[in-house]
C-alpha positions in Angstrom: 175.6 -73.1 30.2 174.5 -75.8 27.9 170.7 -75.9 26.5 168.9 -78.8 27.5 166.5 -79.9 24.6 164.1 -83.0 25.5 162.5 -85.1 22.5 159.0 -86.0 21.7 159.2 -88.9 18.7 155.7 -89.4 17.3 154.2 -92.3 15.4 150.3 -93.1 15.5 149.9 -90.2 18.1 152.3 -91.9 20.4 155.6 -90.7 22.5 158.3 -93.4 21.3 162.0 -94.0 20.5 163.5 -95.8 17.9 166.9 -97.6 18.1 169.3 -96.2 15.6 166.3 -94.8 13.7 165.1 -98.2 13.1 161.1 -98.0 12.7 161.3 -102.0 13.6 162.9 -101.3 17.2 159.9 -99.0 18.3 159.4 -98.9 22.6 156.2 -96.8 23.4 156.8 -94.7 26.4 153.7 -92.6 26.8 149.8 -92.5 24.8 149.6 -89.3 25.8 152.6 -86.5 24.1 150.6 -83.7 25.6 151.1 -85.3 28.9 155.0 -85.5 28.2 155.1 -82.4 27.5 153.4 -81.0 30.1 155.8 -82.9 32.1 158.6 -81.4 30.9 157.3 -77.9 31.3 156.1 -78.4 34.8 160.6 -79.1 35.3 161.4 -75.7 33.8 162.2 -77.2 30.5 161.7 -74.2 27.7 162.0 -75.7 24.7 161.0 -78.9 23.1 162.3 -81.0 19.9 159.5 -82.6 18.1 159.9 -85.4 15.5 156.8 -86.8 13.2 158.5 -90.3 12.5 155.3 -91.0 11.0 156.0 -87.8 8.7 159.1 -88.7 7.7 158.0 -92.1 6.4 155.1 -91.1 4.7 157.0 -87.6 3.0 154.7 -85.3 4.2 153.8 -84.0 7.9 151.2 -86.7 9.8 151.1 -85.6 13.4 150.2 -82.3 13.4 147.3 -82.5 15.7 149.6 -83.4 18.2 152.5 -80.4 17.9 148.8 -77.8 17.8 148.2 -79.6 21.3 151.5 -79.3 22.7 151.5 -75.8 21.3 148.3 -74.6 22.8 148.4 -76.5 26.3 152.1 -75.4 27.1 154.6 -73.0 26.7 157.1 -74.9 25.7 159.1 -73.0 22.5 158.2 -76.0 19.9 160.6 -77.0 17.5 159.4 -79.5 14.7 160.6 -81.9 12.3 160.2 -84.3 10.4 158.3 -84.7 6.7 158.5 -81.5 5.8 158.9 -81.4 2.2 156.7 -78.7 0.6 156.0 -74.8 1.2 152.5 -76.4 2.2 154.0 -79.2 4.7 155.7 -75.5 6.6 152.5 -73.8 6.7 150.9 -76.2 8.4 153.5 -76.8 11.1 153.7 -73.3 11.6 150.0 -73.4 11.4 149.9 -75.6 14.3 152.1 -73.9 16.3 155.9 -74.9 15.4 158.0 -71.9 16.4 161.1 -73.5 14.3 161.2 -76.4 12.6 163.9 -78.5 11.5 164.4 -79.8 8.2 166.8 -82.5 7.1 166.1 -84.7 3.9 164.4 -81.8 2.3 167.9 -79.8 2.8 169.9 -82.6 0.7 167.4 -83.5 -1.4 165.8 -80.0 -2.6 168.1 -77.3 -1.3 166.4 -74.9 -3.3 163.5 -75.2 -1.9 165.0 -75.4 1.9 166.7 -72.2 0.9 164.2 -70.3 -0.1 162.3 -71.5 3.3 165.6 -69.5 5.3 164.9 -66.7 2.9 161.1 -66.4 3.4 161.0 -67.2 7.6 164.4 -66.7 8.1 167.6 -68.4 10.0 166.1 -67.9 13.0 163.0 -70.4 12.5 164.8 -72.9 10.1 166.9 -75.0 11.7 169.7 -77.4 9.3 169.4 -81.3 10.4 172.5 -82.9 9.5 171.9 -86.7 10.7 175.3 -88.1 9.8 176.6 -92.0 10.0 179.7 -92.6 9.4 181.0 -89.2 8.6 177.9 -89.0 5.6 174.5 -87.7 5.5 171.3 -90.0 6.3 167.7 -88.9 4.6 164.3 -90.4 4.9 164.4 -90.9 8.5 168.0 -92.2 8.0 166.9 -95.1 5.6 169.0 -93.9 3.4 172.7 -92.7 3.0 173.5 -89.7 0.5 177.5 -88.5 -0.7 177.5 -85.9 1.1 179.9 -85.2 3.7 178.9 -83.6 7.3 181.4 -80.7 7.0 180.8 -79.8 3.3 176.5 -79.9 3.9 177.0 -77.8 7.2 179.3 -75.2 5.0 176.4 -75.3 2.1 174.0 -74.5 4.3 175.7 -71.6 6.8 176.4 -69.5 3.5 173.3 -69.4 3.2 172.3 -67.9 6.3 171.7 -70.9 8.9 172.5 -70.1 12.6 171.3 -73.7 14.3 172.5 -77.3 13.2 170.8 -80.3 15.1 173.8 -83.0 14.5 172.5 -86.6 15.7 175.2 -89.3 15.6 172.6 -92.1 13.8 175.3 -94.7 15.3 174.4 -93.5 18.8 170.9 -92.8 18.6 168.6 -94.3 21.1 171.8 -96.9 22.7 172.9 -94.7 25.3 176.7 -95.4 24.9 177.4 -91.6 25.4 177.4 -88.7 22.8 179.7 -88.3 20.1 181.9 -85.3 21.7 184.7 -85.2 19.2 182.6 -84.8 16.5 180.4 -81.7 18.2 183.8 -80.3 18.8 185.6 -80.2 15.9 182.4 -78.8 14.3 182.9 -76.0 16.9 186.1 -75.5 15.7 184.8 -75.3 11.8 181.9 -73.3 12.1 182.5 -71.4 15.7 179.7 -69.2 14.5 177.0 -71.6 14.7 174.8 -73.0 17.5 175.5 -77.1 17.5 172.9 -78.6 18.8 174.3 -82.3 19.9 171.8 -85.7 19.5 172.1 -89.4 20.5 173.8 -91.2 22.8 173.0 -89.2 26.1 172.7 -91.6 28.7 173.3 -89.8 32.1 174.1 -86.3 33.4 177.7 -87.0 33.8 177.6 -87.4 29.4 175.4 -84.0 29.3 178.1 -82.0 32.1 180.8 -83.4 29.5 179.2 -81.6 26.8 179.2 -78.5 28.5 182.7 -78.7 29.5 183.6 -79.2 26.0 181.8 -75.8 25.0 178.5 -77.5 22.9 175.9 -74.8 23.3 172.7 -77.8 23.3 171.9 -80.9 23.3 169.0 -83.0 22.9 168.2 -85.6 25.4 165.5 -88.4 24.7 165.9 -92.0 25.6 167.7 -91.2 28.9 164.4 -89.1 30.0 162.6 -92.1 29.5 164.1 -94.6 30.7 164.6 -92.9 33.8 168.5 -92.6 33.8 168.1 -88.8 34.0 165.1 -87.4 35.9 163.5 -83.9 34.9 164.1 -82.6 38.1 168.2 -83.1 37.6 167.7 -80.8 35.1 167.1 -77.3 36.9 170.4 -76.0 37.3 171.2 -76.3 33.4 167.6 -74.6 32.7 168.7 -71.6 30.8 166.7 -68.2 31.7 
């Protein structure tokens, strides 16, 4: 059974989705996150993947009045991302309520200081956020691409002790052409060991059945939910106990 992960994207407070990470192609779906996520929770859904776009512009975590909301009006198992850069940026999202966070730019950019986090909270609360175009890395909420290859950062980073890698597919993000399966699957194939969490490009529940068939243990749906091409109630028989 695959894990089905809806997202929250924040900027000014606000549920949106970008286009291919592009700040300029911003659609506001909701005021209200809480309200979202309550949403969500009212389906079944367990878990919930949390970005502070905001966060990751400005370098350091904005929107964590919003994750301490969602955190203390549902139970929805919060993970959080996005401008976590510093031992203090962690405390506060953990502060807040973040049961895991996810951490991408910090993890190319100051792997010491990443690796030390999956030392001090361990594997199971630090998740590895490989956001790849074209086969390469993207940092800074994908503004910018680094050398490093997909396969090689994954490898880095699961010597080190990481468990859970959210893979989003910048080129698919937000356009709903379908997910990129090949690429979740050869990274099955590489690192069998880890949980592969698939992002961008869901569009329907035919794309998220064809995940599961091809053995991806998650995925993370966003722009479908809101656009109404999957509905919250389709979601109950893949709601994992």
């Amino acid at each position: 059974m695959i894990d089905i992960i809806p997202a929250i994207d924040l900027i000014d407070g606000k549920c949106v989705r970008l286009t291919q990470g592009d700040y300029a192609q911003k659609k506001v779906y909701n005021q209200n996150p809480i309200e979202v996520a309550k949403c969500f929770e009212a389906a079944g859904i367990r878990r919930l993947h949390l970005v502070d776009l905001d966060g990751a512009r400005a370098q350091h975590i904005v929107n964590h009045k919003v994750l301490y909301g969602i955190a203390t009006q549902t139970t929805l198992v919060v993970d959080f991302g996005g401008g976590l850069k510093s031992d203090a940026d962690l405390r506060i999202a953990f502060e807040n309520g973040a049961s895991m966070i996810t951490g991408g730019s910090i993890a190319v950019k100051d792997s010491e200081t990443f690796a030390q986090w999956i030392t001090d909270y361990g594997p199971e609360r630090i998740i590895l956020g490989a956001d790849v175009k074209k086969g390469m890395i993207a940092v800074n909420g994908w503004a910018e691409t680094s050398s490093l290859e997909l396969a090689a950062f994954i490898a880095g980073y699961h010597a080190k002790g990481i468990t859970q890698v959210i893979c989003t597919d910048i080129g698919r993000d937000g356009m709903m052409q379908g997910p990129a399966i090949e690429l979740y699957r050869r990274l099955l194939e590489q690192f069998p060991e880890l949980v592969i969490v698939a992002s961008g490009g869901v569009s329907c529940m035919e794309d998220i059945v064809a995940l599961q068939k091809a053995g991806i243990p998650a995925v993370i749906v966003g722009k479908a939910l809101y656009e109404g091409k999957i509905k919250p109630e389709e979601l109950a028989d893949f709601i994992i106990g």
